[in-house]
LUMKOL-200499 format. One record per residue (C-alpha): x, y, z; residue number from 1; residue in three letters. Coordinates in Angstrom, 1 decimal, m for minus. Example, Ala and Ser with C-alpha at 12.3 -4.5 7.8 and 13.67 -1.06 7.14 Angstrom:
2
+--------+--------+--------+-----+-----+
:      u :      v :      w :   i :  aa :
+--------+--------+--------+-----+-----+
:   12.3 :   m4.5 :    7.8 :   1 : ALA :
:   13.7 :   m1.1 :    7.1 :   2 : SER :
+--------+--------+--------+-----+-----+
***
This chain:
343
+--------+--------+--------+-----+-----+
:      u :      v :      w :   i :  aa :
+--------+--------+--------+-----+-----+
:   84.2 :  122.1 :   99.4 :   1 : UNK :
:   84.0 :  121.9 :   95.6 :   2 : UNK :
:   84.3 :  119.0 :   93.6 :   3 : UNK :
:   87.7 :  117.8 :   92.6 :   4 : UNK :
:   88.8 :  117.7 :   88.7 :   5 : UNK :
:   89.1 :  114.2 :   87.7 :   6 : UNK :
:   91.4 :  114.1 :   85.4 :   7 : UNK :
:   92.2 :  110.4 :   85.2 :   8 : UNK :
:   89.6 :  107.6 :   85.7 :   9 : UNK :
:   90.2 :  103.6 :   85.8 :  10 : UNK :
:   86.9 :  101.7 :   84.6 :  11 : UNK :
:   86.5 :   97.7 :   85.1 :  12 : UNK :
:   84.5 :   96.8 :   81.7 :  13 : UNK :
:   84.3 :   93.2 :   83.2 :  14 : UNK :
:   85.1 :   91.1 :   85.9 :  15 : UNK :
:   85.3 :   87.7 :   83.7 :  16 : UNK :
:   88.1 :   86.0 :   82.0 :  17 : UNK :
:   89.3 :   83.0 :   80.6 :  18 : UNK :
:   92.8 :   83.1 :   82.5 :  19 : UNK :
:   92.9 :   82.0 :   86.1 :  20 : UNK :
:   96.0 :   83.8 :   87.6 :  21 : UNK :
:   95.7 :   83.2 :   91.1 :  22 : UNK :
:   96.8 :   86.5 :   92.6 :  23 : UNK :
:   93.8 :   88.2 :   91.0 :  24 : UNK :
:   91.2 :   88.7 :   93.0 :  25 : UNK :
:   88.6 :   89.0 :   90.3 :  26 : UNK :
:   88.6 :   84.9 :   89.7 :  27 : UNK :
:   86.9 :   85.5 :   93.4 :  28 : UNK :
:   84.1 :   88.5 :   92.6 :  29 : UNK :
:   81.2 :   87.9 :   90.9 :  30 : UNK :
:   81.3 :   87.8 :   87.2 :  31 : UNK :
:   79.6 :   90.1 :   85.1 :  32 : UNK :
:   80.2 :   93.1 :   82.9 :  33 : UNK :
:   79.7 :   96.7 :   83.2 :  34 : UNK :
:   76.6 :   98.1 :   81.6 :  35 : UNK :
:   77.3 :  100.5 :   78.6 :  36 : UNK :
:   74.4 :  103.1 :   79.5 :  37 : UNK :
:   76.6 :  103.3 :   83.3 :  38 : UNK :
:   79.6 :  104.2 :   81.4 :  39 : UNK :
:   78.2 :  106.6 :   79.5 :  40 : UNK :
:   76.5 :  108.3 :   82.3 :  41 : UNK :
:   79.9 :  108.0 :   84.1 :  42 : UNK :
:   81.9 :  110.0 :   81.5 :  43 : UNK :
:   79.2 :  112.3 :   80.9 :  44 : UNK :
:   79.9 :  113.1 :   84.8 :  45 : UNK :
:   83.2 :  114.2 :   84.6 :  46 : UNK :
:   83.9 :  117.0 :   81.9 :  47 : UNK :
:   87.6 :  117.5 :   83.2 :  48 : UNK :
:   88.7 :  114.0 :   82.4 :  49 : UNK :
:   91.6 :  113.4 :   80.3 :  50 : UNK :
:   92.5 :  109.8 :   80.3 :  51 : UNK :
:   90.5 :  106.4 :   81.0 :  52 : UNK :
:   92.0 :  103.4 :   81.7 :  53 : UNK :
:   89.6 :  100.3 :   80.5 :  54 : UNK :
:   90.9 :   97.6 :   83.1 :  55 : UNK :
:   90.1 :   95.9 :   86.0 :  56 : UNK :
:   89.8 :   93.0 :   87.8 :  57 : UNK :
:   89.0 :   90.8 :   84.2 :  58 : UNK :
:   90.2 :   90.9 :   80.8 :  59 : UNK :
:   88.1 :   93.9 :   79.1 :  60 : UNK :
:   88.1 :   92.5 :   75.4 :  61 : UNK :
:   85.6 :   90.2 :   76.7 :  62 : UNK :
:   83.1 :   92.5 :   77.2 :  63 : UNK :
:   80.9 :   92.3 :   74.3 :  64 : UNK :
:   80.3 :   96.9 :   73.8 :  65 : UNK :
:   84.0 :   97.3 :   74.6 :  66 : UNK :
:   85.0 :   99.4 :   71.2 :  67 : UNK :
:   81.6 :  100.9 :   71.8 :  68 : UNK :
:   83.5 :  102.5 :   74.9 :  69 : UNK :
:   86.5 :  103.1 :   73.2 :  70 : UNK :
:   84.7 :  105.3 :   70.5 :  71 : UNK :
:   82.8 :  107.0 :   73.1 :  72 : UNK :
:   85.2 :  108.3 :   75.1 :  73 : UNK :
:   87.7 :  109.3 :   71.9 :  74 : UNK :
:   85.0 :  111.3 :   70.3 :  75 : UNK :
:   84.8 :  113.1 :   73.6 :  76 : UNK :
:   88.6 :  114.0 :   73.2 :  77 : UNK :
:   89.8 :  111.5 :   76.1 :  78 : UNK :
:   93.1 :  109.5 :   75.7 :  79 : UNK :
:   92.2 :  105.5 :   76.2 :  80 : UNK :
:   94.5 :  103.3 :   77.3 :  81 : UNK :
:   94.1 :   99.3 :   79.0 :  82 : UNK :
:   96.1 :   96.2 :   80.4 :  83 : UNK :
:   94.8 :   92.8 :   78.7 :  84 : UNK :
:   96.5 :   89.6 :   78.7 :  85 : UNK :
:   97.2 :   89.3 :   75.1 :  86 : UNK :
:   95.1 :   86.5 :   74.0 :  87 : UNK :
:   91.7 :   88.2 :   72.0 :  88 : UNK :
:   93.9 :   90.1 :   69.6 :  89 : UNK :
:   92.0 :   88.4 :   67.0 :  90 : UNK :
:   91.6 :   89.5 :   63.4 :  91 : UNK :
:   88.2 :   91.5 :   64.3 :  92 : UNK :
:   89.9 :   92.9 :   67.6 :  93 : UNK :
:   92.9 :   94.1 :   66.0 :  94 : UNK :
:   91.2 :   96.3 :   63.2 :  95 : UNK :
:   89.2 :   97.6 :   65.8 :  96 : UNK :
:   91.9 :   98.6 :   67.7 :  97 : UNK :
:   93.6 :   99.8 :   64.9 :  98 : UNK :
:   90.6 :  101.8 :   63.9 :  99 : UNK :
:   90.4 :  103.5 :   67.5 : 100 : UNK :
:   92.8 :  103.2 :   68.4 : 101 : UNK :
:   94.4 :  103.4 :   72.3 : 102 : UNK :
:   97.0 :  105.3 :   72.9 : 103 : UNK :
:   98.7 :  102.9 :   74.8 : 104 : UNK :
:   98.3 :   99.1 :   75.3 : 105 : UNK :
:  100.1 :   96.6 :   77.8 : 106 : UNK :
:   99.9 :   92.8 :   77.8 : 107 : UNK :
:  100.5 :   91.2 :   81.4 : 108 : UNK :
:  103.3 :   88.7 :   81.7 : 109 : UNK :
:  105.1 :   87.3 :   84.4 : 110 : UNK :
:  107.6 :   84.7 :   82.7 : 111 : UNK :
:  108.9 :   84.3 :   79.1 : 112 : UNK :
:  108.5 :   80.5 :   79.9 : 113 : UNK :
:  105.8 :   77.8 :   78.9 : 114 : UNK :
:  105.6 :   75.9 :   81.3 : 115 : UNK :
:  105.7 :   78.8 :   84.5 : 116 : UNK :
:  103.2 :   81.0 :   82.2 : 117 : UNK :
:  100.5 :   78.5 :   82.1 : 118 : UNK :
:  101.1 :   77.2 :   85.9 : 119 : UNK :
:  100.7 :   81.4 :   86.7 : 120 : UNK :
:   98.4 :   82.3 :   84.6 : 121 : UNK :
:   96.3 :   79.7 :   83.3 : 122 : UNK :
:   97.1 :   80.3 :   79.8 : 123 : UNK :
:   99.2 :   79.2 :   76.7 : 124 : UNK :
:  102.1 :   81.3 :   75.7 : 125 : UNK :
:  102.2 :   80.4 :   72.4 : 126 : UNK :
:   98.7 :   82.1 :   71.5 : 127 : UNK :
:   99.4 :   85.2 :   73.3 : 128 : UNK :
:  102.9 :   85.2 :   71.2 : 129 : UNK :
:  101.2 :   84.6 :   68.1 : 130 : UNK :
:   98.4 :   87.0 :   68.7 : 131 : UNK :
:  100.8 :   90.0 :   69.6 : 132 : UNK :
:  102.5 :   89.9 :   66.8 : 133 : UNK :
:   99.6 :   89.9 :   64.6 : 134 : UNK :
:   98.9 :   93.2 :   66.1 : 135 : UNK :
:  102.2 :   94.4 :   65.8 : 136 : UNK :
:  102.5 :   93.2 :   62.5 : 137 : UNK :
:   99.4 :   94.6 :   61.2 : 138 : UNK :
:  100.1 :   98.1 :   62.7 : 139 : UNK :
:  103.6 :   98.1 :   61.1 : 140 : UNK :
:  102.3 :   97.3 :   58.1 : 141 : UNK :
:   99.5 :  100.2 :   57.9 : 142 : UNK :
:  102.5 :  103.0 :   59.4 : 143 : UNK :
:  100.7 :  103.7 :   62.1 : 144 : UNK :
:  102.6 :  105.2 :   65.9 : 145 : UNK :
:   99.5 :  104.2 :   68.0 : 146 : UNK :
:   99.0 :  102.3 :   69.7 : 147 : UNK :
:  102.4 :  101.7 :   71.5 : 148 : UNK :
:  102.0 :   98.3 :   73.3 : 149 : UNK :
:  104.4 :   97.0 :   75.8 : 150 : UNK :
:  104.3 :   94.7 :   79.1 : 151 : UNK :
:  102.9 :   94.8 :   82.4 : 152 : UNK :
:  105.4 :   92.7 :   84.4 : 153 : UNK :
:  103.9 :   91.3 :   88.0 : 154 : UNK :
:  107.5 :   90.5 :   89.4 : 155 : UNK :
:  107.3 :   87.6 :   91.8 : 156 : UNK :
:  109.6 :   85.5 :   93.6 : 157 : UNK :
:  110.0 :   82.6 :   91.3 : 158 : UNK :
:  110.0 :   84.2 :   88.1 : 159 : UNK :
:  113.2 :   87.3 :   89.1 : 160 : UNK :
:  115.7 :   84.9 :   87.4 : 161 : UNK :
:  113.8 :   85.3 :   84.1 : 162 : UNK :
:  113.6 :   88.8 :   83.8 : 163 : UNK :
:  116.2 :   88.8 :   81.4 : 164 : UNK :
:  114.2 :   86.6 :   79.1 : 165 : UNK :
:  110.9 :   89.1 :   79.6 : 166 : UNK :
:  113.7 :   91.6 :   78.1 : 167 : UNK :
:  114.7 :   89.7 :   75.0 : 168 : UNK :
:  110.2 :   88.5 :   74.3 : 169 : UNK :
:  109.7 :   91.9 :   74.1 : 170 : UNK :
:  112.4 :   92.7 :   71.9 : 171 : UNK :
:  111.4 :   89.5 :   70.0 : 172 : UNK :
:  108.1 :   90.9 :   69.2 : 173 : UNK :
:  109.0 :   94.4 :   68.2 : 174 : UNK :
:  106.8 :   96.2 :   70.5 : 175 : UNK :
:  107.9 :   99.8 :   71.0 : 176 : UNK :
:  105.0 :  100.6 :   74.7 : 177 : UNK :
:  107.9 :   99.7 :   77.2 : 178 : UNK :
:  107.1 :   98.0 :   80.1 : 179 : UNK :
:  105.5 :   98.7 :   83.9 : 180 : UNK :
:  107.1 :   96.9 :   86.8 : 181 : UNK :
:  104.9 :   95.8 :   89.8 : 182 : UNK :
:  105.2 :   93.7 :   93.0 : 183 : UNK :
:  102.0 :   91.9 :   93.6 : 184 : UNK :
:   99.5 :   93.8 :   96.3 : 185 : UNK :
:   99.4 :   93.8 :   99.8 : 186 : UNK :
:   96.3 :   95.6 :  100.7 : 187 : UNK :
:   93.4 :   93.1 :  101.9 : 188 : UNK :
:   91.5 :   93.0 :   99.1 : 189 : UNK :
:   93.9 :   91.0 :   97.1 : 190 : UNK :
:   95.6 :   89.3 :  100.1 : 191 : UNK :
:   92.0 :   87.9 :  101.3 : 192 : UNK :
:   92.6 :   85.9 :   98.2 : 193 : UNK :
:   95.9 :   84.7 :   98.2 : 194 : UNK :
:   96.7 :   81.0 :   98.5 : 195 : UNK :
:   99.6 :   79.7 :  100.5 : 196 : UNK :
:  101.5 :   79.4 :   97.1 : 197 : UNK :
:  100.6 :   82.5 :   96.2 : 198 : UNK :
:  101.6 :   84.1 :   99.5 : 199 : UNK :
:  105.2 :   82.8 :   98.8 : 200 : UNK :
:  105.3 :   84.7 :   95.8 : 201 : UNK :
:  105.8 :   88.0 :   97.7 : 202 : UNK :
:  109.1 :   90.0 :   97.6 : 203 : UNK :
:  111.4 :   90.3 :  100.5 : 204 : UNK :
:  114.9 :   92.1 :  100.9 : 205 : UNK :
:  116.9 :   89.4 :   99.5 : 206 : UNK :
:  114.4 :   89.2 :   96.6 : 207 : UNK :
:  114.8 :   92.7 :   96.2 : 208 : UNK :
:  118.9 :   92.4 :   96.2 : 209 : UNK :
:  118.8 :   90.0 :   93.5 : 210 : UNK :
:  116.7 :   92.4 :   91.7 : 211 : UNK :
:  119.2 :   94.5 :   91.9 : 212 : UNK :
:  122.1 :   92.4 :   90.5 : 213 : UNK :
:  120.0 :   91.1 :   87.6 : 214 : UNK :
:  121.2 :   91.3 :   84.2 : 215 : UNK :
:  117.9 :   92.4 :   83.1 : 216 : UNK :
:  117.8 :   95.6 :   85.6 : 217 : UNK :
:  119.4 :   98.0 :   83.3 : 218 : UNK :
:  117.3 :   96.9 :   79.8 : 219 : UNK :
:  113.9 :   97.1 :   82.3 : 220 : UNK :
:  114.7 :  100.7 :   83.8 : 221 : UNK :
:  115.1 :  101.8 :   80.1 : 222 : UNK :
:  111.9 :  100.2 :   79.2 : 223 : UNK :
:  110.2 :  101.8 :   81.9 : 224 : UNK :
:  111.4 :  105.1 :   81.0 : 225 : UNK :
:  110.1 :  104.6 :   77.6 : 226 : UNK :
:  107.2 :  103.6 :   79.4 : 227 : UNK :
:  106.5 :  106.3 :   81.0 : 228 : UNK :
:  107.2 :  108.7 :   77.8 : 229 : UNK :
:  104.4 :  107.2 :   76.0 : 230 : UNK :
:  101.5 :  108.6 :   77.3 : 231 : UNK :
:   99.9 :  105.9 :   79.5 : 232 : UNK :
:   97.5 :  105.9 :   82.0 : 233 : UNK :
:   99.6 :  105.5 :   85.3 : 234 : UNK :
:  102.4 :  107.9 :   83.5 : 235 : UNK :
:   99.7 :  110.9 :   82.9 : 236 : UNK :
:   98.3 :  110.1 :   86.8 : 237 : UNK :
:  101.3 :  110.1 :   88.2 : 238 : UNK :
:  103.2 :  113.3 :   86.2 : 239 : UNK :
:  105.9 :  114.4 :   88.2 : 240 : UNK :
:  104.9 :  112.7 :   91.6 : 241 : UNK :
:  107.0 :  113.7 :   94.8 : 242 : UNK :
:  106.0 :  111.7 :   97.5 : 243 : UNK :
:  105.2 :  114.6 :  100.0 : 244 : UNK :
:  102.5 :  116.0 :   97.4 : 245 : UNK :
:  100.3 :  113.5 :   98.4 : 246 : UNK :
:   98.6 :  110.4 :   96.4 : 247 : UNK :
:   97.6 :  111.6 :   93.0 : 248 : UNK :
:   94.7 :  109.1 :   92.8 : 249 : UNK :
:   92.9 :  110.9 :   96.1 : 250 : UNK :
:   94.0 :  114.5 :   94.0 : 251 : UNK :
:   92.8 :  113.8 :   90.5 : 252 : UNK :
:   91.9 :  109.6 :   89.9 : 253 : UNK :
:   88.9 :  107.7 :   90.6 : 254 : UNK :
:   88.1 :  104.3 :   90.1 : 255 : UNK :
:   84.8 :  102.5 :   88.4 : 256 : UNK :
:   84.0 :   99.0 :   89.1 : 257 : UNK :
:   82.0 :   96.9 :   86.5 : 258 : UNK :
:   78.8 :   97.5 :   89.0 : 259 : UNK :
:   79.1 :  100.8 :   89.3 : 260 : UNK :
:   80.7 :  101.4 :   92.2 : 261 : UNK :
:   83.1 :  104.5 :   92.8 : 262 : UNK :
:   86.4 :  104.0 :   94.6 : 263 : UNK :
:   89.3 :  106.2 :   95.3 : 264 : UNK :
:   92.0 :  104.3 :   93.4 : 265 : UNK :
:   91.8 :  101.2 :   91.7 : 266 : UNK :
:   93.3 :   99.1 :   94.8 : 267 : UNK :
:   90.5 :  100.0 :   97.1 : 268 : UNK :
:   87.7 :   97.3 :   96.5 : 269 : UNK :
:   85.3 :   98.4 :   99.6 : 270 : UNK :
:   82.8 :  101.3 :   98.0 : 271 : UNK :
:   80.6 :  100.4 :  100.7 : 272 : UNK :
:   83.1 :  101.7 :  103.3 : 273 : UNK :
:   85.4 :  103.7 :  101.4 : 274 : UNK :
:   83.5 :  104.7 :   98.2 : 275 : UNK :
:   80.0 :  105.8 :   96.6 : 276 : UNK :
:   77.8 :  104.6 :   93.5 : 277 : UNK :
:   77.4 :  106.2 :   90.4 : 278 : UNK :
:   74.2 :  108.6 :   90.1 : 279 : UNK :
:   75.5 :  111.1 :   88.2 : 280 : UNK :
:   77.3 :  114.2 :   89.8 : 281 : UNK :
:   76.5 :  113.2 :   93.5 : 282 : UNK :
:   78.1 :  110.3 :   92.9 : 283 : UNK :
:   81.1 :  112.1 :   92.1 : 284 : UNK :
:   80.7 :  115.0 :   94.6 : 285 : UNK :
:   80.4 :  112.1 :   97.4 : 286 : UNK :
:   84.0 :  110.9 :   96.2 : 287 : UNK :
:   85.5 :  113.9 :   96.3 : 288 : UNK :
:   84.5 :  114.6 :   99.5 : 289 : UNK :
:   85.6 :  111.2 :  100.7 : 290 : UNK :
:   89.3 :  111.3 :   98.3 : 291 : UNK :
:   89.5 :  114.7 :  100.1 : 292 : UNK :
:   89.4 :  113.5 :  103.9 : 293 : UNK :
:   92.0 :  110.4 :  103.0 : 294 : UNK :
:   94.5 :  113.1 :  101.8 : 295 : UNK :
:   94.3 :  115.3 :  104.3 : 296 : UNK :
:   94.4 :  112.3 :  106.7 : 297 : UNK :
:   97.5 :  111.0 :  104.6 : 298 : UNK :
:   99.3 :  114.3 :  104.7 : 299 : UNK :
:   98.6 :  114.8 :  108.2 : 300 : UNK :
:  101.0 :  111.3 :  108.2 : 301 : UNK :
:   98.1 :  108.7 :  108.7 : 302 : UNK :
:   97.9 :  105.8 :  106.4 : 303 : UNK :
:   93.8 :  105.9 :  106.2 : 304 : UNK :
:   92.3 :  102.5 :  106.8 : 305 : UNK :
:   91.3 :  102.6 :  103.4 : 306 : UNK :
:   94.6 :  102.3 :  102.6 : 307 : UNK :
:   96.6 :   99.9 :  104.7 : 308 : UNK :
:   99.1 :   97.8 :  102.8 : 309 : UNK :
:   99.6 :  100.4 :  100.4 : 310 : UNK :
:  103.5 :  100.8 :   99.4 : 311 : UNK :
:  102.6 :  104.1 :   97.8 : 312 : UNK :
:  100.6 :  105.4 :  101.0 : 313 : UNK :
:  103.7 :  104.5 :  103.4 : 314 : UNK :
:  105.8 :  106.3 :  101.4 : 315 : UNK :
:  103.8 :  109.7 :  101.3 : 316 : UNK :
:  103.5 :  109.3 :  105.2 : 317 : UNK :
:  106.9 :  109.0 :  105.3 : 318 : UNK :
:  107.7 :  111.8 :  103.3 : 319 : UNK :
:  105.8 :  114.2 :  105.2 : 320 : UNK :
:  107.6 :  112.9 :  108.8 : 321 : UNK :
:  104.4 :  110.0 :  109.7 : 322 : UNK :
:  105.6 :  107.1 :  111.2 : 323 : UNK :
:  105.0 :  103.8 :  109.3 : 324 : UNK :
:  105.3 :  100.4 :  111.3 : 325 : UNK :
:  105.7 :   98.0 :  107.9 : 326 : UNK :
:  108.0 :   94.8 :  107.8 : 327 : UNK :
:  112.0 :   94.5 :  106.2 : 328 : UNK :
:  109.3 :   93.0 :  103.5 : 329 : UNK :
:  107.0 :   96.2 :  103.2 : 330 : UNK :
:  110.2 :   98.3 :  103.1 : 331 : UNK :
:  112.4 :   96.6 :  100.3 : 332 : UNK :
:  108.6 :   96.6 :   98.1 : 333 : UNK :
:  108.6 :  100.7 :   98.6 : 334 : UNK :
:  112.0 :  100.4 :   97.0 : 335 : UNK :
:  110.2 :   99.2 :   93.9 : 336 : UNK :
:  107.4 :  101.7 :   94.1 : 337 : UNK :
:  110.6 :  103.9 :   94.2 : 338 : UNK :
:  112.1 :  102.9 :   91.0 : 339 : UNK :
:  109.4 :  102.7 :   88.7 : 340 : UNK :
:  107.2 :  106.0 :   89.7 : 341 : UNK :
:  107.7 :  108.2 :   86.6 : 342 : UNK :
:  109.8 :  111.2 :   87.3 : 343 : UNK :
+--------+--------+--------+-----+-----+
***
């Protein structure tokens, strides 16, 4: 079996951050950052790679070498891309990303409000406002198309009522990235970490009917197709994804943690079971190999165990006539997955 063309790779610079969002596993992992010399070597290992995503489970303009990484992989050619939550777009940060610069960057958000924002996330509003338009402002006022920036929008229970409010921020800070729409995860590596709170947070059918009616669905669909016109990460992974082609992650992604550690997608945490570790091109060969037995296991209509409590697995094993025993819950959240896959 030859090794598969990774096209698209996801790298964790860091595990740290100064928010404290409590759906993200990462405030639970050990925290360090990702060595410079492994990232190197990593991209040196894939000479079919097209786009890297710089994100993980932390907030990657915290790691001290992180333009260093930018600049390497864009002198190779490769398209950059990351997910931050909006607070280090300082003055030195922004004319580094300007100097880059990404091709696309989104900010995480879950609520337009104060008050909910900091109880979520752990962090003031204001200063991720204020440091978003700076950026904004600064890239206006050199004429400049890259990079687009829009929002990453974690949609949970308590926050659906303020989509429309997510609608008019975005429009109040001129960005021009649209957004991404997400359910929070399922699989066990995020669930392990969930508090009771949290739990709650989790979409069922109702949620997803008032979803539905929102004011704000219309204005979000259209961001998300301007989202996925601009170039990002998830939009060049996914292409023109039919659900009975398989997952694209186990045909052309693979995921870096800030150790090292190889994954098949950025939602399986467990390299010891499911993945590898870096050393060059076995590294890479022994993921292929493994991303190659999930697929066939997932097209032979199998979720993989690797997999369980995907939405996007469920929905490939039911494409290709598999039988998936998920709750009313499970099923109104592949709805979602549904609506904002690229097409």
């Amino acid at each position: 079996m030859g090794m598969m063309a990774i096209e698209c790779l996801q790298v964790e610079p860091t595990t740290r951050c100064n928010f404290t969002c409590g759906f993200c596993c990462g405030r639970a992992m050990a925290q360090g950052d990702l060595e410079l010399e492994t990232f190197t070597e990593l991209i040196d290992a894939l000479p079919s790679l097209r786009h890297i995503e710089l994100q993980g489970e932390g907030e990657p303009l915290l790691h001290p070498r992180f333009f260093e990484m930018v600049r390497y992989a864009r002198a190779r050619g490769i398209r950059v891309s990351f997910i931050t939550n909006g607070s280090h777009f300082t003055a030195e940060n922004i004319e580094a990303i300007l100097e880059a610069p990404p091709e696309v960057i989104f900010v995480s958000i879950e609520s337009p409000e104060e008050q909910a924002f900091q109880e979520i996330r752990g962090g003031l509003l204001g200063k991720v406002k204020k440091r978003v338009a700076a950026l904004m402002a600064a890239k206006r006022e050199r004429g400049l198309e890259r990079p687009r920036v829009g929002f990453a929008i974690s949609i949970l229970k308590r926050t659906l009522d303020t989509l429309p409010g997510i609608v008019a921020l975005y429009e109040e800070l001129g960005l021009d990235g649209g957004v991404s729409m997400q359910p929070l995860q399922r699989m066990e590596a995020y669930a392990s970490v969930y508090t009771p709170e949290v739990e709650a947070q989790l979409l069922g059918p109702d949620d997803m009917k008032r979803l539905r009616k929102s004011p704000a669905r219309g204005p979000l669909l259209s961001l998300q197709e301007l989202g996925n016109q601009n170039g990002g990460f998830y939009q060049e992974l996914w292409g023109r994804w039919k659900p009975d082609q398989g997952c694209p992650w186990l045909a052309k992604g693979l995921y870096a943690s800030r150790t090292g550690d190889l994954t098949p997608c950025c939602s399986i945490k467990d390299a010891h079971r499911f993945g590898s570790h870096l050393d060059g091109a076995n590294g890479v060969e022994a993921m292929s190999r493994i991303s190659a037995e999930l697929s066939a296991e997932l097209l032979g209509g199998t979720v993989p165990a690797a997999c369980q409590g995907c939405p996007i697995a469920e929905t490939v094993v039911t494409a290709v006539g598999g039988v998936v025993d998920s709750s009313p819950a499970r099923r109104a959240e592949d709805k979602l997955v549904q609506i904002k896959r690229p097409t």
